[in-house]
C-alpha positions as CSV (number, residue, x, y, z in Angstrom):
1,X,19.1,20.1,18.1
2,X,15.6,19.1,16.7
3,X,15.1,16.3,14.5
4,X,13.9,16.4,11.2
5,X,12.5,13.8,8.6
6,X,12.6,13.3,4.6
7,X,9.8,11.5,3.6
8,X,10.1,9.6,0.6
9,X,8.6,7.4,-1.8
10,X,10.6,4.2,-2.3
11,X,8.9,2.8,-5.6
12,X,7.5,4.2,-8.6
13,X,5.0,6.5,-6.6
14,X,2.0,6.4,-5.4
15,X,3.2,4.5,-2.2
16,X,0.7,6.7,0.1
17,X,2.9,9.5,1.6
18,X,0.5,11.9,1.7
19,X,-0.9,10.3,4.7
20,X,2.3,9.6,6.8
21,X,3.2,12.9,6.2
22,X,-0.2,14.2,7.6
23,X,0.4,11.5,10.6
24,X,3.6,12.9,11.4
25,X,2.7,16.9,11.1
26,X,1.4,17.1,14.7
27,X,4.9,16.6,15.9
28,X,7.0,19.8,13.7
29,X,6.3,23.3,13.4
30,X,6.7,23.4,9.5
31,X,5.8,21.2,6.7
32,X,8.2,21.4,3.2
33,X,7.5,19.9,-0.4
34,X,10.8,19.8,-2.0
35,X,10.3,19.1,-5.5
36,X,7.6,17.7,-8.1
37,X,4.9,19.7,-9.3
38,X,0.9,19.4,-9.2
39,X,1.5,15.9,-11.2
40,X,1.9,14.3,-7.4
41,X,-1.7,13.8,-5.5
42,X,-1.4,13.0,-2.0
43,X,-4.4,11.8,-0.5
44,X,-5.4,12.1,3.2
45,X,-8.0,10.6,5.2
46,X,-9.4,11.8,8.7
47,X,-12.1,10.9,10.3
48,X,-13.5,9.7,6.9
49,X,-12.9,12.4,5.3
50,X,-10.6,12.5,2.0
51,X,-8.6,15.6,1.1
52,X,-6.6,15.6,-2.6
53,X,-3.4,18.1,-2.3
54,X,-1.2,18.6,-5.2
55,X,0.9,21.3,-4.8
56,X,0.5,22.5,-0.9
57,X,2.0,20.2,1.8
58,X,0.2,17.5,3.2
59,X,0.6,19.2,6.8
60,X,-1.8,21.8,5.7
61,X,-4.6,20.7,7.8
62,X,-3.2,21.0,10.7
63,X,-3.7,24.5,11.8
64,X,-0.6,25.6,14.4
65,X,1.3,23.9,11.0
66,X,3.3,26.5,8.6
67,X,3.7,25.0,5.1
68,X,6.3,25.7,2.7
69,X,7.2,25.3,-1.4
70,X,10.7,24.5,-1.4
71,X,12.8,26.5,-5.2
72,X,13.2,22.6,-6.1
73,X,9.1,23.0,-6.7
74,X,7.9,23.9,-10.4
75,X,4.2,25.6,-9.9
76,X,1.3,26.4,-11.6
77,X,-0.2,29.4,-10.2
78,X,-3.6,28.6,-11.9
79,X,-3.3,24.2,-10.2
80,X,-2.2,26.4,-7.2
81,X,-5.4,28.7,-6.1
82,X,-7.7,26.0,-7.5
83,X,-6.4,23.9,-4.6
84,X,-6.4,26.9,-2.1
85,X,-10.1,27.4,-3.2
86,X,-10.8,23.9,-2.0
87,X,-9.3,23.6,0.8
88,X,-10.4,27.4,1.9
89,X,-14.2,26.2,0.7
90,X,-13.6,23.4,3.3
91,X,-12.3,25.7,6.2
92,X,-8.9,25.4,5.9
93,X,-6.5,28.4,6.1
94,X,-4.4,28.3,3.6
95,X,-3.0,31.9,2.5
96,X,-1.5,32.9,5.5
97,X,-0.2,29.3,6.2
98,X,2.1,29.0,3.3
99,X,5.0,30.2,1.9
100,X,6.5,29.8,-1.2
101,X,10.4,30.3,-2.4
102,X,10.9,33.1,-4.7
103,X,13.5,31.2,-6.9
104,X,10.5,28.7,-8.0
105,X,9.6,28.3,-11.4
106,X,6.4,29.1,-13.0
107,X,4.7,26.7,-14.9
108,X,2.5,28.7,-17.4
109,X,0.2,27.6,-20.6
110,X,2.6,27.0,-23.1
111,X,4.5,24.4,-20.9
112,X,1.2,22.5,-21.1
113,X,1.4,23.2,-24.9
114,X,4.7,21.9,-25.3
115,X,4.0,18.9,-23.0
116,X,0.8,17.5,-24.7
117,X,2.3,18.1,-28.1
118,X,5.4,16.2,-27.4
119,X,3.2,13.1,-26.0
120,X,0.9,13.6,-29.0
121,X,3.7,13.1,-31.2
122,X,5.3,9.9,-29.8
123,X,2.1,8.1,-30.2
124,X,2.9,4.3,-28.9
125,X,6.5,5.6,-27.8
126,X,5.0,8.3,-25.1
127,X,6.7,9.0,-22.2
128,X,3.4,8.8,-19.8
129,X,3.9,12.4,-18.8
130,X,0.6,13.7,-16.4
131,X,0.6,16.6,-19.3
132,X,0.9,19.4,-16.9
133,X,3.9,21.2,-18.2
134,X,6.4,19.8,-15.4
135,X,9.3,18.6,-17.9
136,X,8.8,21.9,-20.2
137,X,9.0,24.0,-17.0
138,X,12.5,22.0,-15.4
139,X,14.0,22.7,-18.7
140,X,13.4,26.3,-18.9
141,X,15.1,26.2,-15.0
142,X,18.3,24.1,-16.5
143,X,18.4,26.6,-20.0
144,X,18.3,29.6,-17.4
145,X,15.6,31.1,-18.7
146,X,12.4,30.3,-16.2
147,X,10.3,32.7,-15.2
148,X,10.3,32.5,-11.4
149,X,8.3,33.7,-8.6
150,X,10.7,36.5,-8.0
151,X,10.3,37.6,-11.5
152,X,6.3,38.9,-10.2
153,X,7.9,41.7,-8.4
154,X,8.6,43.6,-11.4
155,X,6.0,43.0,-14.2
156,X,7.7,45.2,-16.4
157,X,11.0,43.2,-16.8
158,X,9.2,39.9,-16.6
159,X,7.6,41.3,-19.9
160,X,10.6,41.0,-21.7
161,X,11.7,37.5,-20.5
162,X,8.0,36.5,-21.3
163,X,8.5,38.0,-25.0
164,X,12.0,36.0,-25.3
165,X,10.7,32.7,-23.9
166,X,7.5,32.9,-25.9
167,X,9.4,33.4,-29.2
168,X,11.4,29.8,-28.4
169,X,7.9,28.2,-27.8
170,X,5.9,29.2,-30.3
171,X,8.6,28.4,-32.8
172,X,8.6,24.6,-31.4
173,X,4.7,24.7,-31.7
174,X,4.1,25.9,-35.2
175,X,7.1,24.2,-36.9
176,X,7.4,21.0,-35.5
177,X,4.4,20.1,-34.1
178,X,1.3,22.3,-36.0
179,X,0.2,23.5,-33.1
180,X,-1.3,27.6,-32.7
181,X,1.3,30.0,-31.6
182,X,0.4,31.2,-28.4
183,X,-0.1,35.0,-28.0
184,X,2.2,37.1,-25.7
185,X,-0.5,39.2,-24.5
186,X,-2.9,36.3,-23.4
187,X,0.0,34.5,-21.2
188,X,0.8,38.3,-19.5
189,X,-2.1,38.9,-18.5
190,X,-2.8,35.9,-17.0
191,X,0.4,36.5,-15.1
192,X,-0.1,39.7,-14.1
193,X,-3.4,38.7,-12.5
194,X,-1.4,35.8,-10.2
195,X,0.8,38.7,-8.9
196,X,-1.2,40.1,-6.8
197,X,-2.1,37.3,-5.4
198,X,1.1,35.5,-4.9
199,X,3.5,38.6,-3.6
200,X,2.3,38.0,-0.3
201,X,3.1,34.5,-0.1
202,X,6.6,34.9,-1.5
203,X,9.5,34.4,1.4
204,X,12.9,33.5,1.7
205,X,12.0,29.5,2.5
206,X,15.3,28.5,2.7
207,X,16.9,30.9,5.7
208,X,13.2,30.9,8.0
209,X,13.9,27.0,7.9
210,X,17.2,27.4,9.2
211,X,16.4,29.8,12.0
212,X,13.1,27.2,13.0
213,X,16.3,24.6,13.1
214,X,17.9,26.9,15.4
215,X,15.6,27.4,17.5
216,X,15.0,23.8,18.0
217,X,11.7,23.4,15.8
218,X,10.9,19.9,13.9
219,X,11.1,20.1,10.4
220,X,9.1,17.5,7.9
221,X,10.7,18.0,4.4
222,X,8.4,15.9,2.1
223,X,8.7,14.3,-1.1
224,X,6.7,13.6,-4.2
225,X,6.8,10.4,-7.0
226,X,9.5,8.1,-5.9
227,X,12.6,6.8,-6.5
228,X,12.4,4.7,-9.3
229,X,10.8,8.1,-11.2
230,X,14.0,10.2,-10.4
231,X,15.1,11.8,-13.2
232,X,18.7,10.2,-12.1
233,X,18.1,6.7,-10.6
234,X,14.9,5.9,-11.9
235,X,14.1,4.0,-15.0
236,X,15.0,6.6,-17.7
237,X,13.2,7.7,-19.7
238,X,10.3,6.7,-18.3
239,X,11.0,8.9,-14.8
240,X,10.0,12.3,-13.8
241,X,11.7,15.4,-14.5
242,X,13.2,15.8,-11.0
243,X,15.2,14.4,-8.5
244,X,13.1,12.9,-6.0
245,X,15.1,11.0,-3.6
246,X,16.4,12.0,-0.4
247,X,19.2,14.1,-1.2
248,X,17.4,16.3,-2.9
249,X,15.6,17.8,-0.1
250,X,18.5,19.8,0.9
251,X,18.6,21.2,-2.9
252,X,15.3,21.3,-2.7
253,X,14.6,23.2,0.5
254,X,17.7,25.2,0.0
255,X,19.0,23.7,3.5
256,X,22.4,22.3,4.7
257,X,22.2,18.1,4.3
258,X,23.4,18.0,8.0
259,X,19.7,19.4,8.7
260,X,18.5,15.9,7.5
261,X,18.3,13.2,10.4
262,X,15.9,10.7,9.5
263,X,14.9,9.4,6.6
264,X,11.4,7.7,6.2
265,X,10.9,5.7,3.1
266,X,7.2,4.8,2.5
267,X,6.9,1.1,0.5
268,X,3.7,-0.4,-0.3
269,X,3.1,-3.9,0.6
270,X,3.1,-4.8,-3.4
271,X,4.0,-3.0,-6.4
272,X,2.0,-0.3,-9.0
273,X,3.4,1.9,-11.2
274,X,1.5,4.8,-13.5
275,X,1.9,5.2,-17.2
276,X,4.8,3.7,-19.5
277,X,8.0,2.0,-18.6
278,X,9.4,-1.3,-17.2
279,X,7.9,-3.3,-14.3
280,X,9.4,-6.7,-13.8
281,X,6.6,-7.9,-11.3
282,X,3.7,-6.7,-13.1
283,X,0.5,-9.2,-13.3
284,X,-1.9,-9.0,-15.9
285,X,-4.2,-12.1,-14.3
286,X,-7.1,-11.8,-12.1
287,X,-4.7,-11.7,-8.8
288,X,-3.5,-8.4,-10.1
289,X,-6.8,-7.0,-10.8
290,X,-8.2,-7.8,-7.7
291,X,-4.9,-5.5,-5.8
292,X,-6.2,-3.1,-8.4
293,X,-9.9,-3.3,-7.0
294,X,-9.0,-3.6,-3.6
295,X,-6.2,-0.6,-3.6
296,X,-8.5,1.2,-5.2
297,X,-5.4,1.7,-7.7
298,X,-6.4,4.9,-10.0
299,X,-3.9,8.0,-10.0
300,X,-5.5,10.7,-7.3
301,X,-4.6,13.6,-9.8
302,X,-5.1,11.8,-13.0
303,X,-7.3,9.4,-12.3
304,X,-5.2,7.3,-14.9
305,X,-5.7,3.4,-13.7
306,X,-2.2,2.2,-11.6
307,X,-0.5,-1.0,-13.1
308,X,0.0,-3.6,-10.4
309,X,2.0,-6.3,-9.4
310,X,4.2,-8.3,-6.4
311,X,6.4,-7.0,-4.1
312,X,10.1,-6.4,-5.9
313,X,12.4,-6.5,-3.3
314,X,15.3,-5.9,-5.6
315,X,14.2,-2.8,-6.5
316,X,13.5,-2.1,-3.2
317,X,17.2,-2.6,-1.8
318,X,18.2,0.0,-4.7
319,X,15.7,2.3,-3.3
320,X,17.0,1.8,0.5
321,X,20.6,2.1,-0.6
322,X,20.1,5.6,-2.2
323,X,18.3,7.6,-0.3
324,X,19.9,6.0,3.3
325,X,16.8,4.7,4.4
326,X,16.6,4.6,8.5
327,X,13.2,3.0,8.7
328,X,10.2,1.8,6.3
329,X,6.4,2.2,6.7
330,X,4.6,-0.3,4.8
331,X,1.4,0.6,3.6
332,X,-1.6,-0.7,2.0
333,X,-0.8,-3.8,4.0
334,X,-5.0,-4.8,4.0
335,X,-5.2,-4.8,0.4
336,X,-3.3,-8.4,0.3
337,X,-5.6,-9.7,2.9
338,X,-7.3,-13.0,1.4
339,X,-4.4,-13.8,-1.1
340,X,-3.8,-17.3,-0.8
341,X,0.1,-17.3,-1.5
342,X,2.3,-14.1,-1.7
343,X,5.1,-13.6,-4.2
344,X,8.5,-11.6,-3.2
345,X,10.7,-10.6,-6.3
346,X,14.2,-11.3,-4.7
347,X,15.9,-10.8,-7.7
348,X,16.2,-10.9,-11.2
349,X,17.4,-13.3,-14.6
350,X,19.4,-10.7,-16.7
351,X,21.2,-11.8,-20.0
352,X,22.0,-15.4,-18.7
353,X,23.1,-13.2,-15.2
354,X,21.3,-13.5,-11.5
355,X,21.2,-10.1,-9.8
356,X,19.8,-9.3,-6.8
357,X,19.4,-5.1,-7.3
358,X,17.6,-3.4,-9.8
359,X,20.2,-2.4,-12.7
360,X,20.0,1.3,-14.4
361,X,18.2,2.0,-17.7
362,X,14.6,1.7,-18.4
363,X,16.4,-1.1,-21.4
364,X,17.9,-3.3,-18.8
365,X,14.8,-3.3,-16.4
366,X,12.7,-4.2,-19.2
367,X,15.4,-7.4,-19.9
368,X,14.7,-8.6,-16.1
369,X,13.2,-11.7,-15.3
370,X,11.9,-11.8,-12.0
371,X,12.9,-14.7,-9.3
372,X,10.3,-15.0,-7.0
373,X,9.9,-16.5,-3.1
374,X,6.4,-18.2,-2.9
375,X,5.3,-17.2,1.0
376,X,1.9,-18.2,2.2
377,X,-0.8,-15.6,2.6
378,X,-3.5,-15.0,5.3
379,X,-7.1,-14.5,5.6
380,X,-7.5,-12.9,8.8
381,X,-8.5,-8.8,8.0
382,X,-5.5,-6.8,8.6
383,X,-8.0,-3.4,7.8
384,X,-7.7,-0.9,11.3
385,X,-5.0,-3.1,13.3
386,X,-3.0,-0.8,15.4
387,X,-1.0,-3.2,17.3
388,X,1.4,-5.7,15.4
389,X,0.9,-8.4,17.9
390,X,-2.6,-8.5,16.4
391,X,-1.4,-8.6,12.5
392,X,-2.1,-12.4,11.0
393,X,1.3,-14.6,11.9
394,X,1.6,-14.7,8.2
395,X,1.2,-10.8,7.2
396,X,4.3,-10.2,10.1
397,X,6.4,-12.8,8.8
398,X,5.9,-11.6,4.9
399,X,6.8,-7.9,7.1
400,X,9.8,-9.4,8.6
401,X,10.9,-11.2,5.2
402,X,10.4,-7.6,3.6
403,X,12.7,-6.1,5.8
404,X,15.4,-9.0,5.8
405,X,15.6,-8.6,2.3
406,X,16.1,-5.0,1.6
407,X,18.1,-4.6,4.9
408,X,15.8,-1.7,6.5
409,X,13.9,-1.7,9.8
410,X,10.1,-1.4,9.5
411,X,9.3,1.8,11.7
412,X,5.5,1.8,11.0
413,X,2.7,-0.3,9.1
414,X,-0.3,1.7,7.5
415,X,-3.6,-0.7,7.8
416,X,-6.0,1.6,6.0
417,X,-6.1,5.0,4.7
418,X,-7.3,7.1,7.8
419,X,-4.5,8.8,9.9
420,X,-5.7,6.2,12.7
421,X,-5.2,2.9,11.4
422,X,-1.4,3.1,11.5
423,X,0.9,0.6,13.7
424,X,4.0,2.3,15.2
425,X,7.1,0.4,15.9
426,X,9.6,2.7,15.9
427,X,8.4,6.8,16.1
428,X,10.9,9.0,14.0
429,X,10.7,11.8,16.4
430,X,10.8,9.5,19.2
431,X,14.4,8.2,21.0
């Protein structure tokens, strides 16, 4: 039987899957996001060339690829074919490349409505939501009342689910948050001009993935955000609004968790996490500026500016325990060349307690008091290094001391941002 992979972010996103997943595409014949919405940018480099994909796998540019949006997917027709129209602008096929799950939700205007009132509101208290809609849109799925992909095949009955949805919206808007109602007739007919459009790339995802597994075909499955952002195991509130760790791609996907054989968790050498919420490790001196500068450390959708700080290993080893993690690729290794000491968080001072794993609630996180290991740094240039032999003695030993800690095997190291500069110790799809 053929192997397939569940990539997956290990921290609070932003951890660089978009290129691993890219890396890895030339060896499957299909590609699947599982969950998230067009609040995830993954950001591939080849041959020096950057692509930004939101919503459509990262396998998309690979052209014998077929892509797929998994039911545990929210969309946004209109974030959708402004992403098609960029990568179709660039050459890519896209249209007849993808295929979406008719049991996904649609994210439509007044989930962005909802979304930016609701942040508006909590003022210093806000959430850090991208403002797209994504948490408005996962409700509607949970209150059974989404209107899905499937619901474009018959306009007239989606009229009178629109009506009914609309009428628990625009309540929420006027009365509790001043906002303008928003007008039935604006948000159908935006809907009816996606249909069109969409029918053709509605299929059943989750029984052509089974057959491809059948036949022996490689699947990718990949993830968006990370762990420490799932709605479950992250640090609540401050997560996303789905479940983003490895499990979830066989919800996700709508596939058998027996069709899940390797799980690849990507970890950045330090730590960065977007918007509000705890982060024991965080730096606010000129060390943590400079990962900033170096990582280049702004959001790829929302440009938003990523916090930074040392490697937690703690949270780490909660990360590796959840999802099952078989091996680790470790990225943006380059961007602590020239530090003259590194800092491992191997654990944490909790109400007069020493734990060694990240505890639950966004209350207790924020109690932690980091214990740190002092390891010395290197100023060799790590940037392009394919081979490990050639790493600085230091950068392998802080590697090694990574993997000691959180009790996972480093399968591959990312040295810069194009699908080249990657160093392979141990290939997922390879015996």
């Amino acid at each position: 039987m053929a192997k397939n992979i569940v990539v997956i972010g290990t921290q609070w996103g932003d951890e660089g899957k978009g290129k691993i997943v890219d890396w890895l595409t030339e060896n499957v014949a299909a590609v699947v996001r599982f969950q998230g919405g067009h609040n995830a940018g993954h950001t591939l480099v080849v041959d020096g060339k950057k692509t930004v994909l939101r919503l459509i796998p990262s396998g998309i540019l690979h052209e014998s690829v077929h892509c797929y949006i998994g039911s545990g997917v929210v969309v946004s027709p209109a974030a959708l074919f402004t992403e098609i129209g960029e990568l179709e602008s660039a050459g890519v096929d896209v249209a007849a490349r993808l295929t979406i799950a008719p049991t996904c939700p649609l994210i439509l205007p007044y989930h962005i409505a909802l979304d930016q009132a609701r942040e508006a509101a909590k003022g210093d208290q806000k959430i850090g939501t991208t403002g797209r809609g994504i948490g408005p849109a996962y409700e509607d799925k949970v209150a059974r009342r989404a209107i899905r992909m499937i619901d474009l095949l018959d306009l007239d009955a989606l009229a009178d689910k629109l009506k009914a949805v609309l009428d628990i919206y625009n309540v929420q808007l006027q009365h509790l948050y001043g906002q303008a109602p928003i007008a039935f007739e604006t948000v159908y007919a935006e809907i009816a001009g996606y249909a069109e459009r969409l029918r053709p790339m509605i299929g059943d995802v989750s029984n052509t993935l089974y057959r491809l597994h059948q036949a022996g075909k490689h699947i990718l499955f990949e993830g968006a955000q990370g762990t420490l952002l799932d709605i479950d195991c992250g640090t609540y509130p401050f997560v996303t609004s789905s479940n983003c760790v490895a499990g979830a791609a066989a919800a996700g996907a709508g596939v058998a968790p027996q069709m899940l054989d390797y799980v690849l968790g990507i970890v950045k050498a330090y730590t960065t996490r977007v918007g509000s919420g705890p982060f024991p490790t965080e730096l606010f001196d000129e060390i943590g500026a400079g990962l900033a500068q170096r990582g280049n450390e702004f959001g790829s959708v929302t440009g938003r500016a990523r916090r930074c700080g040392w490697f937690d290993a703690a949270a780490l080893k909660r990360s590796i325990q959840i999802n099952g993690v078989s091996g680790m690729c470790i990225t943006k290794l380059d961007v602590m060349d020239g530090l003259e000491e590194v800092k491992i968080c191997t654990g944490y001072h909790l109400h007069g307690e020493k734990i060694d794993i990240l505890p639950f609630g966004s209350e207790a996180v924020a109690a932690c008091k980091p214990i740190y290991e002092t390891m010395p740094g290197w100023t060799e240039s790590t940037v392009g290094v394919t081979e490990y032999d050639k790493l600085p003695e230091n950068a392998r030993r802080y590697l090694e001391r990574l993997s000691e800690l959180t009790g996972a095997p480093i399968a591959m190291v990312s040295t810069g941002p194009d699908r080249a500069e990657t160093i392979v110790l141990e290939h997922p799809f390879h015996d």
